[in-house]
Backbone as a chain_set.jsonl record, in Angstrom:
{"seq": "XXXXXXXXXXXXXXXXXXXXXXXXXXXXXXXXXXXXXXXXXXXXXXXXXXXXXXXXXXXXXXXXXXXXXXXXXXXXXXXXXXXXXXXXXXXXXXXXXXXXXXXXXXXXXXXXXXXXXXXXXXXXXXXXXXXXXXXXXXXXXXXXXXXXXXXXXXXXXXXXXXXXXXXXXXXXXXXXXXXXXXXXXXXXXXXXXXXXXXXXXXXXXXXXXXXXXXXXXXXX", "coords": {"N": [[36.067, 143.997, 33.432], [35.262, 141.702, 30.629], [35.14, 141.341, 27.36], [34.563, 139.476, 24.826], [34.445, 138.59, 20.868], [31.456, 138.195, 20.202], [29.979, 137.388, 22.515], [26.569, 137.418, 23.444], [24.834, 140.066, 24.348], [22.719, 140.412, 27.522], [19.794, 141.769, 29.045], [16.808, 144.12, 30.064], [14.811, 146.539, 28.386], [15.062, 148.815, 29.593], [17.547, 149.537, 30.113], [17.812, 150.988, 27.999], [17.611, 153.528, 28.179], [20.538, 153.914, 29.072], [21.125, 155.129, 26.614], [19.792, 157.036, 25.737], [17.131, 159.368, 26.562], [14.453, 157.981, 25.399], [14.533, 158.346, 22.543], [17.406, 158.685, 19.89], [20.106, 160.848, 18.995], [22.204, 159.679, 16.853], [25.89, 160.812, 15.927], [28.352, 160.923, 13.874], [31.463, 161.615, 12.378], [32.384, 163.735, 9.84], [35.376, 163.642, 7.421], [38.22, 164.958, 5.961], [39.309, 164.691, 2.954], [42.604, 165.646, 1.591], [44.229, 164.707, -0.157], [42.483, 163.919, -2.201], [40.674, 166.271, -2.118], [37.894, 166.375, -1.511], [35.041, 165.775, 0.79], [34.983, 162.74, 3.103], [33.918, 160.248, 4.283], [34.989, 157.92, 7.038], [34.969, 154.324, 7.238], [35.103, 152.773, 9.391], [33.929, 154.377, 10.848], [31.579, 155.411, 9.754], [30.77, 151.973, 10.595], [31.032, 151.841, 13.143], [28.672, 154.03, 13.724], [25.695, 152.988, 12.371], [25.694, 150.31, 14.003], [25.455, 151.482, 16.218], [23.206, 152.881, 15.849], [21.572, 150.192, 15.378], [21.387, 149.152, 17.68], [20.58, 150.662, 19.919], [17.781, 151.088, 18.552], [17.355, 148.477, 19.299], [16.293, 148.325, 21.544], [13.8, 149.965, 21.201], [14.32, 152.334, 20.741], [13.891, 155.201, 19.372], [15.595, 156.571, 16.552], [17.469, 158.638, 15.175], [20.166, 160.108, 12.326], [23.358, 162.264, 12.331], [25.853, 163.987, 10.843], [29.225, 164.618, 12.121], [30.502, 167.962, 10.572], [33.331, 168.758, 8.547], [34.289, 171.326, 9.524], [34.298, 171.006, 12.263], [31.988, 171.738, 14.052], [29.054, 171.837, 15.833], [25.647, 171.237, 17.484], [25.466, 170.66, 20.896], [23.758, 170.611, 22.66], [21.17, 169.11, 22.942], [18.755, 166.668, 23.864], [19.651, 163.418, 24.088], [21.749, 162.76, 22.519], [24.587, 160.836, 20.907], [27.65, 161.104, 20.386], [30.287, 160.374, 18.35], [32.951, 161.234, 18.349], [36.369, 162.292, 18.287], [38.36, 164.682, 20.09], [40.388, 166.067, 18.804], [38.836, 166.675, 16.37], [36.944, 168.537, 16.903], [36.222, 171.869, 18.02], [34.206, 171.533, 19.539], [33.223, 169.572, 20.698], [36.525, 169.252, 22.562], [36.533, 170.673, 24.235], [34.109, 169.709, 25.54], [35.518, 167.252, 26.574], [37.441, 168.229, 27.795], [36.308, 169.055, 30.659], [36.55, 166.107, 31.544], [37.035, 165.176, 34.762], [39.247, 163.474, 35.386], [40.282, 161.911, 32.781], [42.162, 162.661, 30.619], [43.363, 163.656, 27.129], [45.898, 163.913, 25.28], [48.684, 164.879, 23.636], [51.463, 162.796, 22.974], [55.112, 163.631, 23.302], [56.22, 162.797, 20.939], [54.621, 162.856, 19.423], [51.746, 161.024, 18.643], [48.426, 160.991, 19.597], [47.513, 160.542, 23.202], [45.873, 158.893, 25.876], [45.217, 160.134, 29.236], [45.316, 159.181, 32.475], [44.317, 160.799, 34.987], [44.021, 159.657, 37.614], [46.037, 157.536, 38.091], [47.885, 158.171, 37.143], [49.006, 156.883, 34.207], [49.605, 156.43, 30.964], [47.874, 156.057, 28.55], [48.322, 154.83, 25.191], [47.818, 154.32, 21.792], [48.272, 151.144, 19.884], [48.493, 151.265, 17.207], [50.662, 153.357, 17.255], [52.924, 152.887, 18.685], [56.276, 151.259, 19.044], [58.063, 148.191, 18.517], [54.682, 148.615, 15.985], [51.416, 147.684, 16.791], [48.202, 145.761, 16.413], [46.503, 147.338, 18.133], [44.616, 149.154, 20.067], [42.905, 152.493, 21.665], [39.986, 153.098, 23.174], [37.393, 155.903, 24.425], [34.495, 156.337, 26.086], [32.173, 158.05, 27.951], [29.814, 159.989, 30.048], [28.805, 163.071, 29.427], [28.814, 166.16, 30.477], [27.143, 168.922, 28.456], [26.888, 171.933, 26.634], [25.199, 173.781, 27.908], [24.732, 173.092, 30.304], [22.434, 171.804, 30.821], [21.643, 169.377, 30.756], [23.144, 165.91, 29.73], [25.458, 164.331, 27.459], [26.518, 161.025, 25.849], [29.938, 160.414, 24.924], [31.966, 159.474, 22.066], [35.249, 158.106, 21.704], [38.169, 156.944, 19.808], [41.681, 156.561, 19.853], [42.649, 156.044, 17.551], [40.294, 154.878, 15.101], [39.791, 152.33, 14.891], [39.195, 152.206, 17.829], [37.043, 153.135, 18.622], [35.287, 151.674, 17.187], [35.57, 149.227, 19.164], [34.292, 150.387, 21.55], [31.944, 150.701, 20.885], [31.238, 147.895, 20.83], [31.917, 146.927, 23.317], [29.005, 148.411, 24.622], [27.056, 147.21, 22.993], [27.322, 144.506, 23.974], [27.683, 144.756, 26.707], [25.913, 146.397, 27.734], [23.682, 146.244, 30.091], [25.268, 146.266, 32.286], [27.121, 147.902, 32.154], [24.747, 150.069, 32.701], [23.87, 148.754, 35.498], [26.68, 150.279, 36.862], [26.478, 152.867, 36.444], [24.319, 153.668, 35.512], [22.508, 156.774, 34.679], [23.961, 158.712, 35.454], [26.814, 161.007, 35.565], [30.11, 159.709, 33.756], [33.339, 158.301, 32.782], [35.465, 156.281, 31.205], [38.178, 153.945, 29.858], [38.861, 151.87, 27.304], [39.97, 149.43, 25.985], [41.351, 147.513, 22.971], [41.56, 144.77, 21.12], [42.098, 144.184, 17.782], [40.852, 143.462, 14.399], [43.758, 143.228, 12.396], [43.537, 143.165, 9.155], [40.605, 143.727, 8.847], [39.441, 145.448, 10.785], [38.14, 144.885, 12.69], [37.118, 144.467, 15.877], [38.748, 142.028, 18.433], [38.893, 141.238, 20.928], [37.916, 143.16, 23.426], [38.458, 145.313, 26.653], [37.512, 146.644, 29.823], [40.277, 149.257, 30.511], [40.77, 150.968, 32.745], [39.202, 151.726, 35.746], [35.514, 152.584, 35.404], [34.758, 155.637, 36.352], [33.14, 157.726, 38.212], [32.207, 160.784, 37.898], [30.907, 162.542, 39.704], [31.587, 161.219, 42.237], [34.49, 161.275, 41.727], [34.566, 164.854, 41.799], [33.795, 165.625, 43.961], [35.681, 164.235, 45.805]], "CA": [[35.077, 143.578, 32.449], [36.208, 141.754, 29.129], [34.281, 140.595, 26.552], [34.792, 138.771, 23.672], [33.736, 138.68, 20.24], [30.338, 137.112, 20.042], [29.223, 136.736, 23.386], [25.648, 137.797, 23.705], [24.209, 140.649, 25.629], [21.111, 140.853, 28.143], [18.967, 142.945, 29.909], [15.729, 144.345, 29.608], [14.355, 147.968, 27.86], [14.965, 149.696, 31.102], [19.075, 150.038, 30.187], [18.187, 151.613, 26.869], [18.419, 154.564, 28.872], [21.566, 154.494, 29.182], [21.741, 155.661, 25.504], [19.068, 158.073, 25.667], [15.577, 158.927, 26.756], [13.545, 157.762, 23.919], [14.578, 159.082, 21.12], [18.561, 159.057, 20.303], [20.791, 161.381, 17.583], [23.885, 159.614, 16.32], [26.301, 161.331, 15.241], [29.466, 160.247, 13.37], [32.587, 162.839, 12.062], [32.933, 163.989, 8.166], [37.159, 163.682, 7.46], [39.025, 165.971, 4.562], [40.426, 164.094, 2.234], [43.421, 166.161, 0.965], [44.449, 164.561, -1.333], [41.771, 164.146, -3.461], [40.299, 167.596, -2.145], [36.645, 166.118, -1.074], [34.579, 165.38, 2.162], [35.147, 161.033, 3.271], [33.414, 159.056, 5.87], [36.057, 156.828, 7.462], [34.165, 153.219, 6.936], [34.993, 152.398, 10.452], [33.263, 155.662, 11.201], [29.942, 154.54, 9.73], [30.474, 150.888, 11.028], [30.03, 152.515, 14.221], [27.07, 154.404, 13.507], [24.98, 151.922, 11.979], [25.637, 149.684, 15.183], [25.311, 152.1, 17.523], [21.695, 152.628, 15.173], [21.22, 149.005, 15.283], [21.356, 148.883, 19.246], [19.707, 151.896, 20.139], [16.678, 150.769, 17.586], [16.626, 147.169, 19.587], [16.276, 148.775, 22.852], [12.349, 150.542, 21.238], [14.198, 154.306, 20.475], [13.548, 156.221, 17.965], [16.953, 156.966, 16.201], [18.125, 159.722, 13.553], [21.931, 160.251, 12.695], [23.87, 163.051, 11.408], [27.316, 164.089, 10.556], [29.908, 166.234, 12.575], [30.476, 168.476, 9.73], [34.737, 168.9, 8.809], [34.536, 171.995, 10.501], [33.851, 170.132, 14.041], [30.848, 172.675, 15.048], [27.395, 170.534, 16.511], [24.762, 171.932, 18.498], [25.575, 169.579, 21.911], [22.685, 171.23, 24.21], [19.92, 168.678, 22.347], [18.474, 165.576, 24.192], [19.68, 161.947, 23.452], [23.021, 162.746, 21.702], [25.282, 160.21, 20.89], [28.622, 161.899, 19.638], [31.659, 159.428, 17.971], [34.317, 162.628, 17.383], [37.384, 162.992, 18.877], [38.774, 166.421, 20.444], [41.215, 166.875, 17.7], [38.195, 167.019, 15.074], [35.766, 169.191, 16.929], [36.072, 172.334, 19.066], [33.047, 171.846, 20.83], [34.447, 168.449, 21.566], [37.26, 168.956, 22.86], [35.594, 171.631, 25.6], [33.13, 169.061, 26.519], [36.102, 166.274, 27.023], [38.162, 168.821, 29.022], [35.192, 169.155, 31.406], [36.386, 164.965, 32.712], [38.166, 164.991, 36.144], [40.172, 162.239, 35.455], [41.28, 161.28, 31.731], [42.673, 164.307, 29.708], [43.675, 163.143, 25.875], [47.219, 164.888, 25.419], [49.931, 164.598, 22.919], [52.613, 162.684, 23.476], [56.062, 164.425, 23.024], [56.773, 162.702, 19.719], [53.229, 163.493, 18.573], [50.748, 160.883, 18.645], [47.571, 161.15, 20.563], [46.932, 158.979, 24.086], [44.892, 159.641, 27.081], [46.551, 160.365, 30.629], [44.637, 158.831, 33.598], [45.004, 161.71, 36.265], [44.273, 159.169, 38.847], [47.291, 157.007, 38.209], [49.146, 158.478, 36.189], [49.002, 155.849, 33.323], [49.232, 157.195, 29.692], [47.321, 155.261, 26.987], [48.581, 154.542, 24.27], [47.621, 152.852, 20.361], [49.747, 150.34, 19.583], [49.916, 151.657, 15.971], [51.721, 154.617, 17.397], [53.759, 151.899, 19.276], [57.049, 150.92, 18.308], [56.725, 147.869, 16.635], [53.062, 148.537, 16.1], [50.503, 146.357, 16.514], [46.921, 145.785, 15.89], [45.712, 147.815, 19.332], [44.188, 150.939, 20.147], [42.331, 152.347, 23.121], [38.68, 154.133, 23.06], [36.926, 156.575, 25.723], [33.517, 155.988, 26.343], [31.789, 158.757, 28.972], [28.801, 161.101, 29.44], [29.106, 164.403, 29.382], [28.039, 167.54, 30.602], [26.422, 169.874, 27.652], [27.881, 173.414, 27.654], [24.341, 174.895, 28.511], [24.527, 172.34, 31.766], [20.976, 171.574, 31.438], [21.717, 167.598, 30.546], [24.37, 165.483, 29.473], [25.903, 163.764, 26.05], [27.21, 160.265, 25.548], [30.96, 160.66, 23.677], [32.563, 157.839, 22.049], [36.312, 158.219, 20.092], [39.264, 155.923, 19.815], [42.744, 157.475, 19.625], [41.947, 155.461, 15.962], [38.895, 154.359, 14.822], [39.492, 151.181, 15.472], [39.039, 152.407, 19.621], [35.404, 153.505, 18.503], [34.83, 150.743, 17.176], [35.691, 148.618, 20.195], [33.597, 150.833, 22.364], [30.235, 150.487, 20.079], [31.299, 146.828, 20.846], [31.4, 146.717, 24.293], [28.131, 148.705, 24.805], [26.376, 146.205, 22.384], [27.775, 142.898, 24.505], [27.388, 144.844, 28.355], [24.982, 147.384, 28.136], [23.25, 146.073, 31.279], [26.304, 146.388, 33.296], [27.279, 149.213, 32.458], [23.661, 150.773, 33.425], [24.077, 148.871, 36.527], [26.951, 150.31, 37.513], [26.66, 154.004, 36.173], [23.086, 154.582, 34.874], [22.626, 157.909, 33.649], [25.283, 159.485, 36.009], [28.509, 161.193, 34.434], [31.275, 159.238, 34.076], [34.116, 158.034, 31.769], [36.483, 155.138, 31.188], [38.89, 153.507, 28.568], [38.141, 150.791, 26.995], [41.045, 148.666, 25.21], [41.207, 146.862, 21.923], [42.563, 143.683, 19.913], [41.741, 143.768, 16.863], [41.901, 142.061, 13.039], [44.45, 143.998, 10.976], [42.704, 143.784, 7.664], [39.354, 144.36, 8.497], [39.535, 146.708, 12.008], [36.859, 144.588, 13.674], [37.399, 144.134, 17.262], [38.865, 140.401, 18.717], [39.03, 141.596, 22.205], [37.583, 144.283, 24.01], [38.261, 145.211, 27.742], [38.057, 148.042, 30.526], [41.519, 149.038, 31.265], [40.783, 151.995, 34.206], [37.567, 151.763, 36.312], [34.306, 153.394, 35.779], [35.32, 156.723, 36.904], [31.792, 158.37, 38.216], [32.553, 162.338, 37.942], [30.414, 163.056, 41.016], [32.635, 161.012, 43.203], [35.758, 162.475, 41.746], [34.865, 166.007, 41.31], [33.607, 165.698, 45.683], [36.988, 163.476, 46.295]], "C": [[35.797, 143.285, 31.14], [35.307, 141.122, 28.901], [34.916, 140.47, 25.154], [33.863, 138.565, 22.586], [32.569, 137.537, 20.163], [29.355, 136.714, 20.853], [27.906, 138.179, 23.468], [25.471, 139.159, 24.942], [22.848, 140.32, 26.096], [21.099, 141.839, 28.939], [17.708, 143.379, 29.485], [15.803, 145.999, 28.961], [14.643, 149.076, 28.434], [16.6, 150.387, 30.805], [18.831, 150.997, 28.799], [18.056, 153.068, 27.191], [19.671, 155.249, 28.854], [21.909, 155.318, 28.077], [21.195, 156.684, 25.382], [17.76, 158.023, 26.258], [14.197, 158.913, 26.282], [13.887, 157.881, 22.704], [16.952, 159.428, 21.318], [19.053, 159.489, 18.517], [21.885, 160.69, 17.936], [24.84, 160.508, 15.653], [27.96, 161.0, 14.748], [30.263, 161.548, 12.669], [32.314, 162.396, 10.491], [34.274, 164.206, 7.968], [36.912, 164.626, 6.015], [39.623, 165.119, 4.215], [41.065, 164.563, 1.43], [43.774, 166.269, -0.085], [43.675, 164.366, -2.989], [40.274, 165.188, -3.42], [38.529, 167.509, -2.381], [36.326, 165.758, 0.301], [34.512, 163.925, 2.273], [34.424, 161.177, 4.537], [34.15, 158.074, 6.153], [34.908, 155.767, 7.437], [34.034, 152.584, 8.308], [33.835, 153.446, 11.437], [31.697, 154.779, 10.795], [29.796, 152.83, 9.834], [29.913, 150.911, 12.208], [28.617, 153.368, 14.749], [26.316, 153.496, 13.455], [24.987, 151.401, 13.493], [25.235, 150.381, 16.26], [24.116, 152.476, 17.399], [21.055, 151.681, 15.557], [20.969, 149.151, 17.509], [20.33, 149.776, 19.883], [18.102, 150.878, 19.639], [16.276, 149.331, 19.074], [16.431, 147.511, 21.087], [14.553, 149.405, 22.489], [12.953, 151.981, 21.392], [14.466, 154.427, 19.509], [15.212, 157.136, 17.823], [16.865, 157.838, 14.606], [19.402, 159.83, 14.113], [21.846, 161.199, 11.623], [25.134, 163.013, 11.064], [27.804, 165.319, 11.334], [30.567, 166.8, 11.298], [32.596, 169.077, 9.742], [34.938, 170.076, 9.61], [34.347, 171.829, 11.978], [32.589, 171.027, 14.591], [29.276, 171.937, 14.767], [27.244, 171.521, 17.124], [24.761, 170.348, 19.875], [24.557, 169.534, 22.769], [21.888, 170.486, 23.295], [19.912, 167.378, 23.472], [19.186, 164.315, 23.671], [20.717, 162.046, 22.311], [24.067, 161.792, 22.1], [26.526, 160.326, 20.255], [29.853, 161.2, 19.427], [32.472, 160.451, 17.168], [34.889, 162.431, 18.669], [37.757, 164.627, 18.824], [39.317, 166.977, 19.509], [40.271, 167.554, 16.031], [37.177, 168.192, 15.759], [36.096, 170.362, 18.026], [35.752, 172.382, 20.279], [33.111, 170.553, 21.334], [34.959, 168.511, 22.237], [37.354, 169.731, 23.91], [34.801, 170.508, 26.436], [34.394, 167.829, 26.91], [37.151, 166.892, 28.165], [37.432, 169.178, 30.28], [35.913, 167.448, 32.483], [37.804, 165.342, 33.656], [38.781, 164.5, 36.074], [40.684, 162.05, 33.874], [41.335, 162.157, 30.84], [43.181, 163.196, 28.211], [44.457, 164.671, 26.004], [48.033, 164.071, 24.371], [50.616, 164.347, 23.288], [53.761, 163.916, 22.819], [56.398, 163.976, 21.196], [55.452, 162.166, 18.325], [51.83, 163.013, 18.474], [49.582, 161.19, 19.672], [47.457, 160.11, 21.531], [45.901, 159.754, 24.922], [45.351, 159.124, 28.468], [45.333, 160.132, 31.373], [45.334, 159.473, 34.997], [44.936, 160.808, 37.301], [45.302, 158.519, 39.324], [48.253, 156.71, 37.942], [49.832, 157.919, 34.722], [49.07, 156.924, 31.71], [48.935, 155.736, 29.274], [47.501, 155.232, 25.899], [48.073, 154.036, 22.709], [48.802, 152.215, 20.119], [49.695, 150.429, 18.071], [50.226, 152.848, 15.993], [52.645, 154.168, 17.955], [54.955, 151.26, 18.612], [57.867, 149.275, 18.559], [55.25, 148.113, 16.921], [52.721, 147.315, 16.233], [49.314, 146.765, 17.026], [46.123, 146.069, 17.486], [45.606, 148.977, 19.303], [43.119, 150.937, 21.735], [40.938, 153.503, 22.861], [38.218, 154.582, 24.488], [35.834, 156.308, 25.285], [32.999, 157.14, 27.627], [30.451, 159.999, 28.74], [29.444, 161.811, 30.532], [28.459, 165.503, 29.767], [27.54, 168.543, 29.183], [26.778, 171.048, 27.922], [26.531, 173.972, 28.483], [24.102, 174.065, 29.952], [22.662, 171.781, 31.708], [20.942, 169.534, 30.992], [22.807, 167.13, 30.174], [24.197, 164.954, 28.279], [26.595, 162.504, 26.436], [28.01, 160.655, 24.439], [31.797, 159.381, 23.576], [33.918, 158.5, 21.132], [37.491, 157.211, 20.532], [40.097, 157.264, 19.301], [42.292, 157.039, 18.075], [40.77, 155.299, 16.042], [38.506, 153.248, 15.323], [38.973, 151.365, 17.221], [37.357, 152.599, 19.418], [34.739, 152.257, 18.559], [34.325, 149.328, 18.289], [34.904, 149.35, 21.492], [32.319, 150.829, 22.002], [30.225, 148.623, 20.902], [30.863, 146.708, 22.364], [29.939, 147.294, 25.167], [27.337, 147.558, 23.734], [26.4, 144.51, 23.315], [27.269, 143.258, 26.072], [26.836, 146.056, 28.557], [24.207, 147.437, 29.404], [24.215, 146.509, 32.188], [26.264, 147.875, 33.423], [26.144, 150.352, 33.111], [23.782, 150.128, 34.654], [24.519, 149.302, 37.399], [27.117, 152.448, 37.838], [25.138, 154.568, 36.208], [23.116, 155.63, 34.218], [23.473, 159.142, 34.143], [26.619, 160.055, 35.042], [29.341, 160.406, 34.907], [32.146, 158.809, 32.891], [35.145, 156.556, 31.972], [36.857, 154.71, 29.797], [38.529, 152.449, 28.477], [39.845, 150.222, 25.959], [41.116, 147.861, 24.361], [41.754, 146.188, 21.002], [41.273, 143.7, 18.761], [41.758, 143.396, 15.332], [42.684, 143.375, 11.997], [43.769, 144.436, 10.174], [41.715, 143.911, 7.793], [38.942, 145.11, 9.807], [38.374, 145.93, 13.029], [37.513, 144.128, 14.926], [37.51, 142.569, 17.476], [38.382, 140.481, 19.782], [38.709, 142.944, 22.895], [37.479, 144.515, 25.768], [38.263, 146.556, 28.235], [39.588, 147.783, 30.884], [41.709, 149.898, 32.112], [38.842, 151.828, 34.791], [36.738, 152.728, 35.543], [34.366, 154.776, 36.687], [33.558, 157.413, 36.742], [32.383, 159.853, 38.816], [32.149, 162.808, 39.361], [31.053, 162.878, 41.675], [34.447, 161.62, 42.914], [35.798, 163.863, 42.185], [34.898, 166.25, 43.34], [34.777, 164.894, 46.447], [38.298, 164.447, 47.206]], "O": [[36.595, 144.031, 30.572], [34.639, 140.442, 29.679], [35.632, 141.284, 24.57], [32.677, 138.375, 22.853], [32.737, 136.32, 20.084], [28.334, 136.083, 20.576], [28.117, 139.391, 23.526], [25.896, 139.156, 26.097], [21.94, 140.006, 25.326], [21.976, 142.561, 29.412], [17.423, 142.973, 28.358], [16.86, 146.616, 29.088], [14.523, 150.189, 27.921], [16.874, 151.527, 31.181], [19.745, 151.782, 28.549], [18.46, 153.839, 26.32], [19.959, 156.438, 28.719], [22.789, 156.167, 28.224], [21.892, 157.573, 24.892], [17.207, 156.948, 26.491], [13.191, 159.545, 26.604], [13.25, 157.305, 21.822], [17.605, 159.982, 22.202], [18.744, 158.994, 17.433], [22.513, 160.866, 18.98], [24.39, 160.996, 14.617], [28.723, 160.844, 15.701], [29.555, 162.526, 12.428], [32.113, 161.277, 10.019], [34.539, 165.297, 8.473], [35.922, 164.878, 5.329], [40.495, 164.609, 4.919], [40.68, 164.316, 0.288], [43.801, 167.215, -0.871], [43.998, 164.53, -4.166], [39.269, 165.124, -4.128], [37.911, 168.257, -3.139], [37.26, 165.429, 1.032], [33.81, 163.543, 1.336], [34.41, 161.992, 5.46], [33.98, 157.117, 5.398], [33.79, 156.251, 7.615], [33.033, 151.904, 8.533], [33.174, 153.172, 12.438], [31.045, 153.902, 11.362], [28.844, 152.31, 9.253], [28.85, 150.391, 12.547], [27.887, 153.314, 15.738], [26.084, 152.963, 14.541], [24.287, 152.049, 14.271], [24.671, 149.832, 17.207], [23.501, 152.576, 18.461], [19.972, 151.903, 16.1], [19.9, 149.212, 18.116], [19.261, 149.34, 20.309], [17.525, 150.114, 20.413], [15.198, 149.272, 19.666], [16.466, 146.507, 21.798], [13.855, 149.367, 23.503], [12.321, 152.818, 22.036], [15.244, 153.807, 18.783], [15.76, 157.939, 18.578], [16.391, 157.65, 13.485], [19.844, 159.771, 15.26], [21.106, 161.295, 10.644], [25.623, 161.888, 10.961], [27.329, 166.454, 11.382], [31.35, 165.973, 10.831], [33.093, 169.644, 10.715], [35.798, 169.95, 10.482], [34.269, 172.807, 12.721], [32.315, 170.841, 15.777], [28.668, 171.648, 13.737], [28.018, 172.439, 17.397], [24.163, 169.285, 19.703], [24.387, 168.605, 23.559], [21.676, 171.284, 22.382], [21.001, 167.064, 23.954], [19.231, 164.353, 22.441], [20.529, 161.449, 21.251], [24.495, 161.746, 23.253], [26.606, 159.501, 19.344], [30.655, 161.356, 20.348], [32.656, 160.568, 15.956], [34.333, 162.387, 19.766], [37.558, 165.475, 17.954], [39.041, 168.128, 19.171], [40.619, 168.313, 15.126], [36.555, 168.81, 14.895], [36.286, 169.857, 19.132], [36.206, 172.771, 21.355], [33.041, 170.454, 22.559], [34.467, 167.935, 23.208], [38.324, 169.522, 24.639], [34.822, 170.398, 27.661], [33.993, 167.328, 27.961], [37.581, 166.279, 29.142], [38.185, 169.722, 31.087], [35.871, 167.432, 33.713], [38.975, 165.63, 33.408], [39.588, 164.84, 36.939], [41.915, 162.067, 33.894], [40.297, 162.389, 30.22], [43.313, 161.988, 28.408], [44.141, 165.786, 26.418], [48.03, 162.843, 24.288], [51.087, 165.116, 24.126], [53.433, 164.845, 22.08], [56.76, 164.817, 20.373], [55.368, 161.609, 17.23], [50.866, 163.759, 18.308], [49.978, 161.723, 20.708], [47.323, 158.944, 21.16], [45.319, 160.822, 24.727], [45.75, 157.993, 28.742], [44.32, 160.754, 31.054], [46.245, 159.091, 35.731], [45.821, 161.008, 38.133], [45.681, 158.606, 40.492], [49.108, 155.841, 38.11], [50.867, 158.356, 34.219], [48.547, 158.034, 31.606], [49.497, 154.672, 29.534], [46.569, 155.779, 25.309], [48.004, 152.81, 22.788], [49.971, 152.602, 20.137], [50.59, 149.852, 17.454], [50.155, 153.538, 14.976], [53.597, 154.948, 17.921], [54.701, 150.673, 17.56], [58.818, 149.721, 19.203], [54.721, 147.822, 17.993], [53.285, 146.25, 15.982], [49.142, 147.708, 17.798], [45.335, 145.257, 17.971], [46.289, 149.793, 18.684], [42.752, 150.047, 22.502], [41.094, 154.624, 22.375], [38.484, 153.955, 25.513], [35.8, 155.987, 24.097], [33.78, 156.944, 28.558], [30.184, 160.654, 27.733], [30.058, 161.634, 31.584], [27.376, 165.724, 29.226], [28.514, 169.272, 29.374], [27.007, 171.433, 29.068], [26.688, 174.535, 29.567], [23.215, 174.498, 30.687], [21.961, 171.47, 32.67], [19.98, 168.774, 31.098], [23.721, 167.952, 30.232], [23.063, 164.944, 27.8], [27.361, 162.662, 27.386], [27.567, 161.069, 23.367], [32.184, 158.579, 24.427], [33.762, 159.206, 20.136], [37.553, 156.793, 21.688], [39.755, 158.315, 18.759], [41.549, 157.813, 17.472], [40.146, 155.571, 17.067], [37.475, 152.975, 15.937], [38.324, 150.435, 17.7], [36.576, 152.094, 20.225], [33.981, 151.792, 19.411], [33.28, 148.678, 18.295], [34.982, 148.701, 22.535], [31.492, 150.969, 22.903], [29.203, 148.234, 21.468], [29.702, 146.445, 22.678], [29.688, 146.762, 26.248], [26.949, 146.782, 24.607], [25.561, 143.617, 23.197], [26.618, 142.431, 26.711], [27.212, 146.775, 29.483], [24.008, 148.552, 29.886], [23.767, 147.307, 33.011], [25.764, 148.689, 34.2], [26.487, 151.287, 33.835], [23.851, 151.067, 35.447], [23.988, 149.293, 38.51], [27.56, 153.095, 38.787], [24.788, 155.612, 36.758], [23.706, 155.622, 33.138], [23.665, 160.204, 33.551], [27.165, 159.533, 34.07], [29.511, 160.222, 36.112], [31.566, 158.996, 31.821], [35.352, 156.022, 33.062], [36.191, 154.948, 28.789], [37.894, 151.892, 29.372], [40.569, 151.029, 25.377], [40.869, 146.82, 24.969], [42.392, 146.724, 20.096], [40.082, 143.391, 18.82], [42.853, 142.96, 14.975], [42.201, 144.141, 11.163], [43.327, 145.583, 10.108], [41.265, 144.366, 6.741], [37.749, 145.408, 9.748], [37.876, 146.48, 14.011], [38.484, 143.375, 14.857], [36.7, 141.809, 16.945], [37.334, 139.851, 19.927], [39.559, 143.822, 22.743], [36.517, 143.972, 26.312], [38.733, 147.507, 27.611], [40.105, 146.755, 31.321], [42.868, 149.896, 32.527], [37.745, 151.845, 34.234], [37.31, 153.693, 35.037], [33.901, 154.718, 37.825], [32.914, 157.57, 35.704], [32.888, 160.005, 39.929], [32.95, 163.386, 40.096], [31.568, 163.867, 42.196], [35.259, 162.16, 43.666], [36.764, 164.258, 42.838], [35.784, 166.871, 43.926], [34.786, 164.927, 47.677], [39.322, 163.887, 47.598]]}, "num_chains": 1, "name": "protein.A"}
């Protein structure tokens, strides 16, 4: 699956499911900014919100958003959660992402973050941890089990932001699909991303490991 900036999605009301059922919480990360010793919203951070607002909304659900708070601690056991944090910002994150059968997010040896595809061994990379860099990054996309097991969570993070971003994207362009081929089943996959230097918006957005459906792994 690749899609490109611009091209239209369809489908009917029936996929807005996939995001939730009726009613969906966004939720986007609060950063530390050190240096000038206050709480920031990365801008790519609430580009993704908003959109992921905007989509939700045109699907007929009822949307509120919050903030994962710098200390990473959310209540995950709620209905219709939509969660854009990475493991490294959130405890209770990084529990519910060690839960997938298949794509672990691991430190490389010389520090940055990728994500290791147990099935074939692949590490993932950003290409600005890449030496020369360049303007790529890679986002996860997958629902989730909830610790209290009684439902699941959609989680969205890019090793960068920019990966988020590119995963708001491709749910906005192939939301049908993807309910075709998952629905409201667990599952996870990477998602891969060109995009513009100076302003982080996605050129190119593709899968680069299947649709990994948990059920069939975890019974494999």
């Amino acid at each position: 699956m690749r899609v490109q900036e611009g091209r239209g999605r369809a489908g009917g009301v029936a996929e807005g499911a996939f995001l939730g059922p009726g009613a969906v919480t966004v939720a986007t990360p609060l950063r530390r900014d050190d240096e000038r010793g206050r709480t920031v919203v990365a801008v790519d951070d609430v580009s993704s919100g908003k959109r992921l607002e905007d989509l939700a909304r045109s699907y007929g659900l009822d949307v509120t958003s919050e903030h994962v708070p710098v200390s990473g601690e959310i209540d995950l056991n709620r209905d219709g959660l939509v969660v854009v944090c990475g493991p490294r910002m959130s405890q209770e994150m990084w529990e519910t992402y060690a839960q997938d059968p298949v794509l672990r997010w691991e430190r490389a040896e010389d520090g940055p973050w990728t994500v290791v595809d147990g099935r074939t061994g692949a590490v993932h990379r950003s290409g600005q941890d890449s030496d020369p860099p360049r303007p790529y990054d890679v986002g996860y996309l997958g629902r989730l089990s909830r610790p209290d097991g009684s439902g699941s969570l959609l989680a969205i993070a890019g090793i960068h932001t920019q990966g988020s971003l590119g995963v708001v994207q491709l749910l906005a362009n192939d939301l049908n699909t993807l309910w075709g081929q998952v629905g409201d089943r667990r599952f996870s996959t990477l998602v891969g991303v060109e995009y513009d230097p100076e302003t982080s918006e996605p050129q190119s957005v593709e899968l680069i490991c299947p649709l990994y459906r948990h059920d069939e792994e975890q019974s494999a």
